[in-house]
SEMIMAR-691908 format. One record per atom (N, C-alpha, C): x, y, z; residue number from 1; residue in one letter; atom name. Coordinates in steps of 0.05 Angstrom, whole numbers. Layout:
BEGIN
> X,Y,Z,NUM,A,CA
...
//
This chain:
BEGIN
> 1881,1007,898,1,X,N
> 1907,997,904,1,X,CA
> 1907,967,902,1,X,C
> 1927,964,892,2,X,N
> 1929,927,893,2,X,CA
> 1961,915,899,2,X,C
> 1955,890,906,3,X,N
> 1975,881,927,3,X,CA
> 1988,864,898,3,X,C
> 2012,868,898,4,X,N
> 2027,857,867,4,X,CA
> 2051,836,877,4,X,C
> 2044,804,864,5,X,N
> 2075,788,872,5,X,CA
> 2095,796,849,5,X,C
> 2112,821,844,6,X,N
> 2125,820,837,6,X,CA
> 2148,804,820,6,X,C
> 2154,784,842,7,X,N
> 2180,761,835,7,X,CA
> 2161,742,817,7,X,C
> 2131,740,833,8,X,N
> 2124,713,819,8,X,CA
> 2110,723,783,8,X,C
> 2102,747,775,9,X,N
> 2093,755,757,9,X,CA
> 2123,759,733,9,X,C
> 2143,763,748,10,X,N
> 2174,764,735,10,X,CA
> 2174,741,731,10,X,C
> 2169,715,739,11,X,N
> 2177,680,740,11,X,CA
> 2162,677,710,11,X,C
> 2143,679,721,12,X,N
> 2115,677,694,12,X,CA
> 2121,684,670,12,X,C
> 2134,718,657,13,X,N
> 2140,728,644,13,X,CA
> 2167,704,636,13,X,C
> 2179,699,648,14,X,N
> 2209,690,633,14,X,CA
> 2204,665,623,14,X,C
> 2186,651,641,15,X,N
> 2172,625,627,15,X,CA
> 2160,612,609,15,X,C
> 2141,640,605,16,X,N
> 2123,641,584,16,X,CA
> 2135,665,559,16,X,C
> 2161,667,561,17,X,N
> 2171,687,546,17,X,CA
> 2200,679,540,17,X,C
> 2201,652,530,18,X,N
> 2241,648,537,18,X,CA
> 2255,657,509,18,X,C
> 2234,671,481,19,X,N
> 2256,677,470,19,X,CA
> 2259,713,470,19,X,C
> 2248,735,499,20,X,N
> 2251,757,498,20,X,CA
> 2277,771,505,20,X,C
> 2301,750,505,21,X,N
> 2318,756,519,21,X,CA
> 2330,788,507,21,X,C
> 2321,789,478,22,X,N
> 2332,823,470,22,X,CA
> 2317,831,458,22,X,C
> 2290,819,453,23,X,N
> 2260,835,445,23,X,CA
> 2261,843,420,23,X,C
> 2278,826,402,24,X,N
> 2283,834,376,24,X,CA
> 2257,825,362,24,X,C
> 2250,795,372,25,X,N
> 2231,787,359,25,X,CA
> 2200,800,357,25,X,C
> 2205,808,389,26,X,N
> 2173,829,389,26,X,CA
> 2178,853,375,26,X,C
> 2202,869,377,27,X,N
> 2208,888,356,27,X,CA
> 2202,891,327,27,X,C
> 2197,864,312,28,X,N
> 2192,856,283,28,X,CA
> 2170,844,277,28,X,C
> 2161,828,300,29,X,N
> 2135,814,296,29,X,CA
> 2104,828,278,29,X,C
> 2094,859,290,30,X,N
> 2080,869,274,30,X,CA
> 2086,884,261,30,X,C
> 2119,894,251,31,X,N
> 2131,916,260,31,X,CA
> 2146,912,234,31,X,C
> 2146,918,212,32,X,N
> 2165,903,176,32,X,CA
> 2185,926,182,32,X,C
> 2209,915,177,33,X,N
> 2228,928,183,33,X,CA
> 2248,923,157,33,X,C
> 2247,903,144,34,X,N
> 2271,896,126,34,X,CA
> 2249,902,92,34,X,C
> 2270,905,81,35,X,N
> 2279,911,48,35,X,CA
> 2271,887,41,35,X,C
> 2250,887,26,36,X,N
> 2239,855,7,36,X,CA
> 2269,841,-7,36,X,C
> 2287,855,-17,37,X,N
> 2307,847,-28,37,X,CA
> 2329,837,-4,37,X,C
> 2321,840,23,38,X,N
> 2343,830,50,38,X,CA
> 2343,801,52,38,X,C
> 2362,789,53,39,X,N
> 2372,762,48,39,X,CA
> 2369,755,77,39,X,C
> 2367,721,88,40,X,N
> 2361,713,107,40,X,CA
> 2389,720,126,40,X,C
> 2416,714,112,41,X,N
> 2439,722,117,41,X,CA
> 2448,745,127,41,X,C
> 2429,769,116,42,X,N
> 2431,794,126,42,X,CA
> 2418,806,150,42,X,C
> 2392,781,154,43,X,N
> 2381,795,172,43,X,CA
> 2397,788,194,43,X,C
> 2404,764,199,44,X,N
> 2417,757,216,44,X,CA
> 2437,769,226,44,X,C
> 2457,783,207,45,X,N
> 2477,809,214,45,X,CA
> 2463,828,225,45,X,C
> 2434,835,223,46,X,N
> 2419,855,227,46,X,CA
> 2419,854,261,46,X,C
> 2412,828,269,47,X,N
> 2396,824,293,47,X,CA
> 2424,816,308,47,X,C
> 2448,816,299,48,X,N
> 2477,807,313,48,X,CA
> 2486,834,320,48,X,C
> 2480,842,303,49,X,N
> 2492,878,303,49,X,CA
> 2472,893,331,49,X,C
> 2446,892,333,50,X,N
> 2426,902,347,50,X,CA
> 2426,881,375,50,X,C
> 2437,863,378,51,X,N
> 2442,856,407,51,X,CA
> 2466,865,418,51,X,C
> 2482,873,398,52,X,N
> 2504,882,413,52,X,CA
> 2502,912,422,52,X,C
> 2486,926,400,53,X,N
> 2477,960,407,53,X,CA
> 2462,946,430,53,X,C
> 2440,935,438,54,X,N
> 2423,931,463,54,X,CA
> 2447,924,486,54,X,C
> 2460,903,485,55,X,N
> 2484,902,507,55,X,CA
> 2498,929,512,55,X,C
> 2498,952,500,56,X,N
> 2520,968,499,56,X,CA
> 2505,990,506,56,X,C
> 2478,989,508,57,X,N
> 2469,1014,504,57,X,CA
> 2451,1007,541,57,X,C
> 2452,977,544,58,X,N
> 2436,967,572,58,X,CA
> 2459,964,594,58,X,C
> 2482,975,582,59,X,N
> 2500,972,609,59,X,CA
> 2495,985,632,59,X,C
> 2486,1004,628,60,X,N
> 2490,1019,648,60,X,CA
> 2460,1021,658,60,X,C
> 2448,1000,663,61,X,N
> 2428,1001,672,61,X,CA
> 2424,980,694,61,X,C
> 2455,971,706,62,X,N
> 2451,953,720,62,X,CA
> 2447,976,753,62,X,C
> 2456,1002,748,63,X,N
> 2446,1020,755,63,X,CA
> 2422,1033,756,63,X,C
> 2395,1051,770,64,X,N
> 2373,1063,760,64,X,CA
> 2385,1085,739,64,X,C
> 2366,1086,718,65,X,N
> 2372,1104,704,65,X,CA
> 2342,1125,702,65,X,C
> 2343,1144,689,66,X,N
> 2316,1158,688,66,X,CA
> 2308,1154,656,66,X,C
> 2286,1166,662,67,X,N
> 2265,1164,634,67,X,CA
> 2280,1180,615,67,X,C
> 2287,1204,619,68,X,N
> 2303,1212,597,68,X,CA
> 2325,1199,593,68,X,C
> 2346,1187,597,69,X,N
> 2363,1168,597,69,X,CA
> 2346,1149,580,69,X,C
> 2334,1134,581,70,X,N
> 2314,1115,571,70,X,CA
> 2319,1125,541,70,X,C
> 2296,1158,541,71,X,N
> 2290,1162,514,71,X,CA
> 2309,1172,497,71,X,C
> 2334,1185,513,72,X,N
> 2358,1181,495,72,X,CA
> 2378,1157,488,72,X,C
> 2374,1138,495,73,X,N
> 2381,1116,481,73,X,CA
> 2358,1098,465,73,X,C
> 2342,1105,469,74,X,N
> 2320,1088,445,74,X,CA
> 2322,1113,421,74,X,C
> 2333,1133,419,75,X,N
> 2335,1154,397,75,X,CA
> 2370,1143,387,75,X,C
> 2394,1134,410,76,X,N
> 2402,1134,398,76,X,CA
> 2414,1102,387,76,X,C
> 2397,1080,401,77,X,N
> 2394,1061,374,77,X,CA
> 2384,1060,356,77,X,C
> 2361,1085,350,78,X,N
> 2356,1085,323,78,X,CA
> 2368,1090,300,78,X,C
> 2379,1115,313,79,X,N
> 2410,1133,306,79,X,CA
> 2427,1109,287,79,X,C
> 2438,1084,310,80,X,N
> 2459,1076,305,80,X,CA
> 2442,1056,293,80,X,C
> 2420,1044,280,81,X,N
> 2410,1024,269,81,X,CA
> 2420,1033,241,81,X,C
> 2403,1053,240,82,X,N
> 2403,1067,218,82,X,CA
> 2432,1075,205,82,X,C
> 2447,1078,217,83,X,N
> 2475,1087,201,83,X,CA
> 2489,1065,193,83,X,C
> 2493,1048,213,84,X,N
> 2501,1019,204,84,X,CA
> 2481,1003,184,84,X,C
> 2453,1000,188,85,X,N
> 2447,975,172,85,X,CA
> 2425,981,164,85,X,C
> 2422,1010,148,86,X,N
> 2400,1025,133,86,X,CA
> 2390,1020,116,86,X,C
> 2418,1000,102,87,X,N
> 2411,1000,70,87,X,CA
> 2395,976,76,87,X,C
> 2385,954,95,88,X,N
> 2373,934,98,88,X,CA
> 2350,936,103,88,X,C
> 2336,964,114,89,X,N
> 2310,963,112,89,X,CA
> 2288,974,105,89,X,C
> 2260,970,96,90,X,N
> 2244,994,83,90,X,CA
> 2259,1027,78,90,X,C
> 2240,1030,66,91,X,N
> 2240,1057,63,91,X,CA
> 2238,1085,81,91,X,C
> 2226,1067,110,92,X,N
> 2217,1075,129,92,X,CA
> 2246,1074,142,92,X,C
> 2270,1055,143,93,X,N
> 2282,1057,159,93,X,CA
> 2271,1045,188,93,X,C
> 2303,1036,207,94,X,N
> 2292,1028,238,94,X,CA
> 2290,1051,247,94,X,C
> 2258,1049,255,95,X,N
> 2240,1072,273,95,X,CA
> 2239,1064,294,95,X,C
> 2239,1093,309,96,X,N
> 2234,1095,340,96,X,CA
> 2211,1072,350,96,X,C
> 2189,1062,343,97,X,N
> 2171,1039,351,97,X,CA
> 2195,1021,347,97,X,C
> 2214,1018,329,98,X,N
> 2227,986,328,98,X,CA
> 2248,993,362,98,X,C
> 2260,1010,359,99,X,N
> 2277,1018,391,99,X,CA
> 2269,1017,408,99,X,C
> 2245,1028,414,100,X,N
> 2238,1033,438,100,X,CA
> 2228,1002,441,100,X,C
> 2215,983,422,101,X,N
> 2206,954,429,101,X,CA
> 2223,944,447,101,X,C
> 2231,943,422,102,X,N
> 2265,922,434,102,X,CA
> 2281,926,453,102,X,C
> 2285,951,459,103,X,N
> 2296,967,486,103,X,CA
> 2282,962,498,103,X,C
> 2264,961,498,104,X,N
> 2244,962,527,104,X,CA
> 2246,930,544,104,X,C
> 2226,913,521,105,X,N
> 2233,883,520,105,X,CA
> 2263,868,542,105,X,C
> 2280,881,525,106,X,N
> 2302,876,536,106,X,CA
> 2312,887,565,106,X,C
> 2307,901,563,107,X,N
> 2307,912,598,107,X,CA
> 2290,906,613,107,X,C
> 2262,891,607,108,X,N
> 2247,879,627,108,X,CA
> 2258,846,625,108,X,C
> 2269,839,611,109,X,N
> 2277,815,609,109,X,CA
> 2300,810,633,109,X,C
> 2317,833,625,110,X,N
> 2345,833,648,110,X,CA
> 2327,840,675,110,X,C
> 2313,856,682,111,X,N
> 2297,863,712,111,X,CA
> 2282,833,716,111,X,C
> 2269,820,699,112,X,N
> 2251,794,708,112,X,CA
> 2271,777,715,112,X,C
> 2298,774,710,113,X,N
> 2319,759,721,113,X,CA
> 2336,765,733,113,X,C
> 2335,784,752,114,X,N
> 2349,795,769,114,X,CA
> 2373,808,767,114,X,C
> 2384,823,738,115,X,N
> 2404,830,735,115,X,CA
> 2401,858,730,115,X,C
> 2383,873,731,116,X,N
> 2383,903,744,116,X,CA
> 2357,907,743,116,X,C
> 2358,935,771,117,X,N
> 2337,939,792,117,X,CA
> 2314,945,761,117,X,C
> 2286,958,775,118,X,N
> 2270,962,755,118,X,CA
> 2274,984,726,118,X,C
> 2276,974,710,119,X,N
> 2279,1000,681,119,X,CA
> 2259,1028,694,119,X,C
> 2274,1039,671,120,X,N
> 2251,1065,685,120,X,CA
> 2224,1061,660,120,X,C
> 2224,1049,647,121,X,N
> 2200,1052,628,121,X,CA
> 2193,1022,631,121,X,C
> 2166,1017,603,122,X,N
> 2160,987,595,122,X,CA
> 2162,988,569,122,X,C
> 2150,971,561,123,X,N
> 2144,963,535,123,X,CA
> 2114,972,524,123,X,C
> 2115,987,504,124,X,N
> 2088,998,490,124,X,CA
> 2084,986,466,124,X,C
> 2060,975,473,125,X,N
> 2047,958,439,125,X,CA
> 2021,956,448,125,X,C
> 2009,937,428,126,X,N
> 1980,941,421,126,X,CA
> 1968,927,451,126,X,C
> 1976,913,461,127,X,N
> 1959,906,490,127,X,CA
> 1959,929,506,127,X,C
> 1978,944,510,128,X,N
> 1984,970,531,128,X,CA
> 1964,995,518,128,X,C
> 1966,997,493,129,X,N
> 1946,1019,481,129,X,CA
> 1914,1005,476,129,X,C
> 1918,990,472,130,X,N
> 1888,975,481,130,X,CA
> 1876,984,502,130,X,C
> 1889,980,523,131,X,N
> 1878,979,554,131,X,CA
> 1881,1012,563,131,X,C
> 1890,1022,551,132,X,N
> 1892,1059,551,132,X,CA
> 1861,1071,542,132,X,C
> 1848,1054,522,133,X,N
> 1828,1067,517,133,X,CA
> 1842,1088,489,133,X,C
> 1809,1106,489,134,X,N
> 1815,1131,469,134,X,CA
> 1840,1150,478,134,X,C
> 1848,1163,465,135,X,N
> 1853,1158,434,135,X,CA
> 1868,1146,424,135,X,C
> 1892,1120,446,136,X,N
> 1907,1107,444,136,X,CA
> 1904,1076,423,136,X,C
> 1878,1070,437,137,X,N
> 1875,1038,426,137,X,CA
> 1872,1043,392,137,X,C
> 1866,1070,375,138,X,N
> 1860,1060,348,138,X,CA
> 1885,1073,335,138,X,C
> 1909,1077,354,139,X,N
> 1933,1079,343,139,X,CA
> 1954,1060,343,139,X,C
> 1963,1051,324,140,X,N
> 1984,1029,318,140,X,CA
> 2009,1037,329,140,X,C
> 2026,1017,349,141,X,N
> 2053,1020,367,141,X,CA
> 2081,1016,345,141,X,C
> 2070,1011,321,142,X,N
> 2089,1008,301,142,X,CA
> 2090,1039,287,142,X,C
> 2081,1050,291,143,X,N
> 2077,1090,277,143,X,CA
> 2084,1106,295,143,X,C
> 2091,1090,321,144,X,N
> 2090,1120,344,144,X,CA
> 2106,1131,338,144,X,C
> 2098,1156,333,145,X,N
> 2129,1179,341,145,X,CA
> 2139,1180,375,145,X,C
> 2156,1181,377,146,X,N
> 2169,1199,398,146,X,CA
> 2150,1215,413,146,X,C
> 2141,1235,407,147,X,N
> 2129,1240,415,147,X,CA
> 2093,1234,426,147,X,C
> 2080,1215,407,148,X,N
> 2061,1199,421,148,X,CA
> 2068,1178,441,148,X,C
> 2083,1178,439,149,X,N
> 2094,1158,460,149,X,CA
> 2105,1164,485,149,X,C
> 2111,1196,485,150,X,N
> 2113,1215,512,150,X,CA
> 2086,1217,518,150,X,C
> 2068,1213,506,151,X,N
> 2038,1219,508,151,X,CA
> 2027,1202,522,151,X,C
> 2039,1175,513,152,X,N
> 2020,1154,530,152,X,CA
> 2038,1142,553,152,X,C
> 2062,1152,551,153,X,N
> 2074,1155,571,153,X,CA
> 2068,1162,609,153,X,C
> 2061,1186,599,154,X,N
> 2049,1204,614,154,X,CA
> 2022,1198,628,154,X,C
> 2017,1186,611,155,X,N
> 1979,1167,621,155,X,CA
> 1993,1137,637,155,X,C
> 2013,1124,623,156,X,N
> 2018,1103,638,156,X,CA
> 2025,1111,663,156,X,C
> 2046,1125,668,157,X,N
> 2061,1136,694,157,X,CA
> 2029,1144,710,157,X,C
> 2016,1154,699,158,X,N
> 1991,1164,721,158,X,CA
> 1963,1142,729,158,X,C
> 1973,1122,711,159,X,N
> 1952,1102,715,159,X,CA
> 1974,1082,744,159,X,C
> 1994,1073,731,160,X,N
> 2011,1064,746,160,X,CA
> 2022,1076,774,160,X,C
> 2020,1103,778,161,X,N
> 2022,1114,810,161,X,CA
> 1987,1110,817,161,X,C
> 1971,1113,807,162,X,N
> 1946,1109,816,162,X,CA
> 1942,1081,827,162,X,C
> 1959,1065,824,163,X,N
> 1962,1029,827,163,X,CA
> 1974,1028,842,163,X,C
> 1995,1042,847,164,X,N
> 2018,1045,870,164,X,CA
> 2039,1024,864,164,X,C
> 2042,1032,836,165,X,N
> 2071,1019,809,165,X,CA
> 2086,1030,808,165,X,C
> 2102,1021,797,166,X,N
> 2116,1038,774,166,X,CA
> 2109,1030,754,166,X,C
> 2126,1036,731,167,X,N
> 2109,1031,700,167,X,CA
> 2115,1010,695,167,X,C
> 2139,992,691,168,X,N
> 2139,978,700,168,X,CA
> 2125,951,710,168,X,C
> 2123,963,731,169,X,N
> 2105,933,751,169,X,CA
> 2084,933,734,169,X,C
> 2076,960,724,170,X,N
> 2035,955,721,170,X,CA
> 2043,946,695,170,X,C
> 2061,953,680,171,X,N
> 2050,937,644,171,X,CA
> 2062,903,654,171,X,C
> 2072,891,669,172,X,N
> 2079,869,677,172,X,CA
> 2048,858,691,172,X,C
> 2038,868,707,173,X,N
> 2020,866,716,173,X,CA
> 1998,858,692,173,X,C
> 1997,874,666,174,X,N
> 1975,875,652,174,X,CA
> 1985,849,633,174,X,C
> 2018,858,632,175,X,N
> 2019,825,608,175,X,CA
> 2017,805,615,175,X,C
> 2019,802,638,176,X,N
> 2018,765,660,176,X,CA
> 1981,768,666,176,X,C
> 1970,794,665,177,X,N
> 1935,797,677,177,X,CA
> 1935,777,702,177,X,C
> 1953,776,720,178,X,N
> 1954,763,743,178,X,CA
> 1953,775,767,178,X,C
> 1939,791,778,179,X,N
> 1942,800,799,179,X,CA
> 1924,801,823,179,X,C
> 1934,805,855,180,X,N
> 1907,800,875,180,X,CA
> 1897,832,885,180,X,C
> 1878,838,874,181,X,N
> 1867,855,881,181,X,CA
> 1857,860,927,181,X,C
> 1872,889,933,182,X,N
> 1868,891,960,182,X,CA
> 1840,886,963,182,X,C
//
C-alpha cells in the first residue's frame, strides 16, 4: 500500500504536460494516422473535428461514468472519426488505439484540473505495458484491439486495487514515478 499526493502528482502532470489538453498529440505521436497525400490544412480540420467529438463525447463526464460507458465512447469516436474524416487517413483508418489515446488523455487532463471527479479508465501506451511485464510489454499500444486492451485492463484494475487506486491514480502515479511509499 502506498500513501499517494494526489493533487500534487495532478499539478506535475499539467505542468509538465501543457499541450495534453485533448491528447490528440499523444494520440499521433507513435501512432500514423493520416494518408501520405493529407495536406497540412486537412489535418488541421482533422484535429478541429476530433476536439469537438472529445468535447461532446466528455460531457458527461463531469459526472462518474463507468468503464463500459468509457468503452462505448472510445468505439464510438472511432465510429464517428471514421465516417466523417476517413478519406484522410491510412488504410488502417482511426483505430481504437487512436480513441482510446486521446479519450483517455483528455479525461485525465480535465480530472488533473479539477473539472470532473476521476475517469473511470487511464491512458494505455508503451510506459503502462512496459511496466505490465509479459505478455504486455512486446505488444505495441498503437495495434491494440479492443479487446487486448480489456486484457490489460483487467491487470491494471488488479494491480491498481492491490495499491489501493484506482486506475487512474496508479497510471498517474507511474507517469509522474513520484510517489511516497507507506
Amino acid at each position: 500500500m502506498c500513501i499517494v499526493n494526489v493533487q500534487g502528482l495532478k499539478y506535475a502532470f499539467i505542468m509538465n504536460n501543457p499541450m495534453a489538453e485533448y491528447g490528440i498529440n499523444a494520440a499521433v505521436q507513435h501512432n500514423r494516422l493520416y494518408a501520405q497525400a493529407t495536406t497540412n490544412l486537412q489535418r488541421d480540420e482533422v484535429k478541429d473535428y476530433w476536439r469537438t467529438q472529445l468535447d461532446d463525447l466528455g460531457a458527461k463526464y463531469a459526472k462518474n461514468q463507468t468503464f463500459r460507458t468509457f468503452l462505448d465512447d472510445v468505439n464510438i469516436l472511432t465510429g464517428r472519426m471514421n465516417a466523417e474524416k476517413g478519406m484522410l487517413f491510412t488504410e488502417m483508418g482511426f483505430r481504437f488505439s487512436h480513441a482510446q489515446k486521446s479519450f483517455s488523455v483528455y479525461l485525465k487532463n480535465r480530472w488533473c484540473h479539477g473539472l470532473i471527479p476521476a475517469p473511470p479508465f487511464c491512458p494505455i501506451d508503451s510506459t503502462v505495458l512496459n511496466l505490465l511485464g509479459r505478455p504486455w510489454n512486446n505488444h505495441p499500444w498503437t495495434q491494440m484491439t479492443e479487446e487486448e486492451y480489456r486484457s490489460v485492463a483487467k491487470e491494471i484494475l488488479k494491480r491498481a486495487g492491490l495499491a489501493g487506486l484506482t486506475a487512474a491514480q496508479w497510471e498517474l502515479v507511474l507517469f509522474t514515478r513520484s510517489f511516497v511509499e507507506e
